[in-house]
N, C-alpha and C positions, 0 to 999 in steps of 0.2 A: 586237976585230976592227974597222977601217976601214968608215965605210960607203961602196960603191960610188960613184964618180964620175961625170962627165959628160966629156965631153971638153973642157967649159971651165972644170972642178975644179968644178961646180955639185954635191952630192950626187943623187944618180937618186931617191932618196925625197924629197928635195925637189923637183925637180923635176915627180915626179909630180903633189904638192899641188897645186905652182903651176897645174899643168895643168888638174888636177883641180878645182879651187876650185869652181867652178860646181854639179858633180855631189855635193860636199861638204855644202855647202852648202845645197843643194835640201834632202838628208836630215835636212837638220834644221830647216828651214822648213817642209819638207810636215808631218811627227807632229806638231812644235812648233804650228805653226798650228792643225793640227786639234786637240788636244789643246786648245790654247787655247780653240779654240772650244765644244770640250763640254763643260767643266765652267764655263766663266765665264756672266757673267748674260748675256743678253739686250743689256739697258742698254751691259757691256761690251766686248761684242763688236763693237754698231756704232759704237764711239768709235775702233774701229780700224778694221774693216772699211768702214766706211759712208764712212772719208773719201777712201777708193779707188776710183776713175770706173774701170772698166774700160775703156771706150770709146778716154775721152782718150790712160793709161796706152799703150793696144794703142798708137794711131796714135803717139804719141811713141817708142814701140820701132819700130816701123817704120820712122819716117822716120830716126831714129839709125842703124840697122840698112844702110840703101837707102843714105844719106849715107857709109857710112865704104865699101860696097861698091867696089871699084877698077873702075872704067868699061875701064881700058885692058884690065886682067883679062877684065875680060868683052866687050873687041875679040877676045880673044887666042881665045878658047871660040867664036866664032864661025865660025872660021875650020875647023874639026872638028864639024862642028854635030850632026852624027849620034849622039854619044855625049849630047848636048845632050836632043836628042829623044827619044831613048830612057828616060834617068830622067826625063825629066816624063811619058811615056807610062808609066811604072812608079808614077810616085807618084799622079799624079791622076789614074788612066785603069784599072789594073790591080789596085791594092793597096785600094781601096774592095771590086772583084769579090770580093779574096780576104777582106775582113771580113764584107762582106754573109752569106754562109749561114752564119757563126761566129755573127753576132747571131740567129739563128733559136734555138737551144739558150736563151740566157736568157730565164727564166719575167718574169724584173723587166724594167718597158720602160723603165726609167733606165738599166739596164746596156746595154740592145739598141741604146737612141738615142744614148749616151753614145759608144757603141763607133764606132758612125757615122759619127759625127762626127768623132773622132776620127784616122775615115781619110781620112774629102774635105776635110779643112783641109789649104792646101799645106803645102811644107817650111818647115821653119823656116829664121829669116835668120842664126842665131848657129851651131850646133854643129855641122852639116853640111860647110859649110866646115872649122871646126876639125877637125872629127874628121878629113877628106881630108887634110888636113895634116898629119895626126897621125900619118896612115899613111902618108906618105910618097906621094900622090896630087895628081891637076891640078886646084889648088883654084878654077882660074878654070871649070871646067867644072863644079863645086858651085854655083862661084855663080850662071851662069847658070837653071844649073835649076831654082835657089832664086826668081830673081827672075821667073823663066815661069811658074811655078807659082804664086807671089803674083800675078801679074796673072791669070790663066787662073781662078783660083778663084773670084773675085767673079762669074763666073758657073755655073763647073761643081761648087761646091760645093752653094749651094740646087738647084740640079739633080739632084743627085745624092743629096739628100736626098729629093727630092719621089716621085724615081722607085724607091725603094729601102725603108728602113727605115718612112717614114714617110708613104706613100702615102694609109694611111687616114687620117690626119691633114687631110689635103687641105693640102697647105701652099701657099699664094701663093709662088712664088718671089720675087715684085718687090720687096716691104719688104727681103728678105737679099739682094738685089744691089744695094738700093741702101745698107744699110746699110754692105755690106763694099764698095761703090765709095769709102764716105766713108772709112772705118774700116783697110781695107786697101789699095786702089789708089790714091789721092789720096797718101797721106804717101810711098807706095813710087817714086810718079814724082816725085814733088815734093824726095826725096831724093837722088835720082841727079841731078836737074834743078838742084839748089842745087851741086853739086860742078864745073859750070861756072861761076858766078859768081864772078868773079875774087880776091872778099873772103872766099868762103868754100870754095873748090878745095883751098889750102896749108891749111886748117883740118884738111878734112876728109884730107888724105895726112898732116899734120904729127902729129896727134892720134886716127890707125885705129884705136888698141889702146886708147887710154882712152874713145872713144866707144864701141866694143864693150863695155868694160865696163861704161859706164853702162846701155846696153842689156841687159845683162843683171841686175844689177841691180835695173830697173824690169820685167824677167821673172820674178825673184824674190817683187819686191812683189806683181806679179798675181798667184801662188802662193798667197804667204803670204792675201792676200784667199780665194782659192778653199780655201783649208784652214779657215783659221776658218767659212766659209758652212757649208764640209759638214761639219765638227763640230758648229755650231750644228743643223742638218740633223739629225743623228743624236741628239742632246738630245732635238728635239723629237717624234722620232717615237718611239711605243709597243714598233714591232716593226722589228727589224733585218733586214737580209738574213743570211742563213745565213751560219756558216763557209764552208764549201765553196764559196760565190758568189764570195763574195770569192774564194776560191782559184782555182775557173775560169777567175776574171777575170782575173787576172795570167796564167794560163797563155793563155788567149785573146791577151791585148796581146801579150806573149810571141813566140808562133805566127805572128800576123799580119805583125807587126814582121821577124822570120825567115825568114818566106818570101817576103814582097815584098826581101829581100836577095839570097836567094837565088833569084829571077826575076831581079834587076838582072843578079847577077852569072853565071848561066849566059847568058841569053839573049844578053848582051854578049859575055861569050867565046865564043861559038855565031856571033855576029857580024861577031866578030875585030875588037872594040874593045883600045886597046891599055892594058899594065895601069894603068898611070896612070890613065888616064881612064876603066876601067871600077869603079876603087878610088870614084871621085867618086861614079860613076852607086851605087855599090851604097851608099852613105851618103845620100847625096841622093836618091836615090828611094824610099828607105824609111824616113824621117823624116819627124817632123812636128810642125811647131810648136803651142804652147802658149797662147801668148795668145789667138789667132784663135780656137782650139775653143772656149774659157773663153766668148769672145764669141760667138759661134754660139750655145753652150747655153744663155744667157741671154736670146737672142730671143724675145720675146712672139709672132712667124711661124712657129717652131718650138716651142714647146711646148705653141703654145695655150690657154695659163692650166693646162694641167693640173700637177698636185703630182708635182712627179719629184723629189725631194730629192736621190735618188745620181746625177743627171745624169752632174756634173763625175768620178765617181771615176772612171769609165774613159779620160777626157780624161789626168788627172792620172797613173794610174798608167800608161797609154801611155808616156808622156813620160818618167817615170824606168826603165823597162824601157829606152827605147831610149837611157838615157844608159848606163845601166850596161853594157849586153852592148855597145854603140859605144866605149865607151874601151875592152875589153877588147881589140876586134877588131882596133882601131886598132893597139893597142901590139904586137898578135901581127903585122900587117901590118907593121906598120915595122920590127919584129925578122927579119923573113922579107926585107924589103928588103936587106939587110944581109947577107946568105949571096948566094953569088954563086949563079947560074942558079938561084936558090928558085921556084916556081911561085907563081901570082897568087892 
């Protein structure tokens, strides 16, 4: 038997791959890393991990990320702005609400602040997009949301922390806005801002897809870093979180991830956003990037010296939840594009 084609004689299982790469990929970076890190020494673990700056790492995916962004794209999103508004009011306004009483249930407060976190970091710069596209949706209205949410966080994420999970902690908001001024908002203007320079505009239209994949890439690396940390992590502690922790946890990321979708996507067609652009709003408003939490959960303002070893796992497994069930959706969306009068 033939395998299935593309309509440019590509095969559809390959093609998936190519799609796919990323999510691929992850799956064998996350175990890999962590795996790495719990049986290898001490010694080395940080001859890999250690030479990993998360900080720099983040800002260079950022400003990669902000750079290959299409400016005219996001003229174009302007112009509809209401679908705009609506998934940043879904991703950083609404879908923190819907984690907040989830993190009540975990006894562990790595899981509870982990989760947190997890949902006040804005969207991510890389998948959201793709995945719109993937669906057959207005990827310029992804973007915008993507890049409102990066600015909007550097202050409503430690906000959102302060007022929330973490109250009794007392957290200074100042040191986490000013850290993700440097860390997130500096590389994200500074990267749309380089795409007028006349030396570097044709760079960044000529070479969109291969800077993306750099960016992603160096999202990988941040990974691979956070997997060996919390294998090392699990080495060194005597007692583990339970099975079932873990298990709730996934199902927690899971849940939250799925129903900040499904708030995008009814509230919007309750709205009579049209489907295109409610396809953006429900990927973009309920994604969340990776890097930024990684960074977040390593602030000395947030954790306050205390020992959270599993911080990063619900950061981490956030992120591959929402890759996995996001391609799925995606490819069911665009299959449903494809049948005439399909519903949205």
């Amino acid at each position: 038997m033939s395998i299935p084609s593309t309509n440019n004689g590509q095969p559809s299982s390959m093609r998936w791959i190519v799609q796919s790469w990323f999510l691929l990929t992850l799956l064998i970076v996350l175990p890999g890393g962590m795996g790495y890190g719990l049986l290898a020494s001490n010694e080395w673990r940080q001859a890999i991990s250690g030479r990993i700056q998360p900080a720099p790492t983040t800002i260079a995916i950022l400003f990669l990320m902000a750079f290959s962004l299409d400016s005219s794209r996001l003229r174009d999103a302007f112009r509809t702005p209401f679908p705009v508004i609506w998934g940043t009011v879904v991703n950083i306004g609404l879908l923190p609400l819907i984690a907040w009483p989830v993190t009540v249930w975990f006894s562990l407060p790595d899981f509870a602040l982990g989760l947190m976190i997890a949902a006040v970091v804005p969207c991510t710069l890389a998948t959201a997009s793709v995945s719109t596209r993937q669906a057959k949706g207005n990827d310029a209205i992804s973007l915008l949301i993507t890049l409102v949410t990066n600015l909007a966080s550097v202050f409503l994420t430690p906000l959102w922390l302060k007022w929330t999970i973490s109250m009794e902690a007392d957290i200074d908001p100042w040191p986490v806005i000013g850290n993700l001024a440097v860390t997130v908002l500096l590389p994200t203007i500074v990267g749309q801002v380089s795409r007028f320079v006349p030396l570097l505009g044709p760079i960044a239209k000529a070479y969109r897809f291969q800077i993306g994949i750099l960016a992603q890439c160096l999202v990988l690396l941040v990974v691979f870093k956070a997997a060996i940390d919390a294998g090392g992590r699990l080495q060194e502690q005597d007692v583990w979180p339970a099975g079932f922790e873990f298990v709730a946890l996934v199902l927690a990321c899971t849940g939250v991830h799925t129903a900040a979708m499904l708030v995008a996507h009814v509230g919007g067609r309750l709205s009579g956003i049209a489907r295109e652009d409610r396809i953006a709003t429900l990927f973009a408003g309920s994604q969340k990037t990776l890097p930024v939490g990684l960074l977040v959960a390593a602030m000395p303002a947030i954790t306050h010296g205390r020992s959270l070893p599993f911080i990063t796992f619900p950061i981490l497994i956030f992120h591959a939840c929402q890759l996995l069930m996001d391609s799925a959706i995606a490819d069911r969306l665009a299959s449903r594009h494809q049948k005439p009068n399909a519903p949205a």
